[in-house]
N, C-alpha and C positions, 0 to 999 in steps of 0.2 A: 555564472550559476550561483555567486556568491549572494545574488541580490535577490534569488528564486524561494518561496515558499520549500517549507522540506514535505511540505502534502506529498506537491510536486514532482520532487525529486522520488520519494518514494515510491508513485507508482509509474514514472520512466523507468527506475529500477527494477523494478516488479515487471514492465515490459519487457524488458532487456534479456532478466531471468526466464519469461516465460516463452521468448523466441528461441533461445539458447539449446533450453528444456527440451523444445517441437522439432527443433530441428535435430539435435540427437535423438530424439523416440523417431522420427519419418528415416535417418540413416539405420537405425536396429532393423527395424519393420523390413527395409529396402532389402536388410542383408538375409532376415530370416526366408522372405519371400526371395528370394534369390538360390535361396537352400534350398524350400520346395520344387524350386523349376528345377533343380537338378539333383534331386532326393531318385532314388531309382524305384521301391514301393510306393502305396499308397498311405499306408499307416505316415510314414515319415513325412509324406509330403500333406498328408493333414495337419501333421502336431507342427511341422513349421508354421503351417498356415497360420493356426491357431496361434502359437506364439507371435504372431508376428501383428495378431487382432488384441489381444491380450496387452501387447506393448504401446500399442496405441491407447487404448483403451485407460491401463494406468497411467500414461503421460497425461492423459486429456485429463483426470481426474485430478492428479499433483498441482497441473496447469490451474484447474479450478480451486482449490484449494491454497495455491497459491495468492490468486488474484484476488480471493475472499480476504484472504491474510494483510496483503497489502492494502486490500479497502480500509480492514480495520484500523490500521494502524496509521495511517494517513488520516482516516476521520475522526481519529481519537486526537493525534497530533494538531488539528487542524482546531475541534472543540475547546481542547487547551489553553492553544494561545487565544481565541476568542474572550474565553475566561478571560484568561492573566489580563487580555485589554483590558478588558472592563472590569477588572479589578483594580487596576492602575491609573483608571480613570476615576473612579470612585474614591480612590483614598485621593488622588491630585484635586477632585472637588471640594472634598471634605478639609483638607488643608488648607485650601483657599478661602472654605467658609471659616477656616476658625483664623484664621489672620485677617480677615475680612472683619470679624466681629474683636478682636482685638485692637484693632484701630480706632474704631467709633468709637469717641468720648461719651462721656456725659456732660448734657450742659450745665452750668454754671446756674443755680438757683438764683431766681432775682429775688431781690428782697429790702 
């Protein structure tokens, strides 16, 4: 991985986080629906329900938010170093012209 762009790395990271994320919101969800099947009214066994649409609901948003997150930050990473290349190509040009044009004599006047 030493050899890997950090784009890269960033939004495996950002995968990783946002599997993590889904799979603790799907065990919440499982347990509050778990509540309602054995809530003994109806009121109780709505607001689990409810909670249990609610926790999806804000994981899936985090999730998205998240994934915007790491876009950015990976695309910004990513414009960066493009810059810094071709800024380092530009002055290693510019170097080379002026050692380039410091070499070239002048010739000797005949006369």
């Amino acid at each position: 991985m030493a050899d890997a762009d950090l784009d890269v790395v960033i939004r495996q990271l950002a995968r990783q986080q946002q599997k993590s994320l889904m799979a603790a919101a799907k065990k919440r969800r499982d347990r509050h629906n778990t509540l309602a099947a054995k809530a003994k009214d109806k009121p109780a066994r709505d607001r689990c329900r409810q909670l249990a649409r609610d926790t999806m609901e804000h994981a899936t948003a985090a999730i998205r938010r998240l994934q915007i997150s790491a876009d950015n930050a990976a695309d910004s990473y990513a414009r960066s170093m493009r810059q810094a290349v071709a800024a380092a190509d530009a002055a290693a040009a510019a170097t080379k012209e002026a050692a380039k044009k410091k070499t070239v004599k002048k010739k000797p006047a005949e006369g």
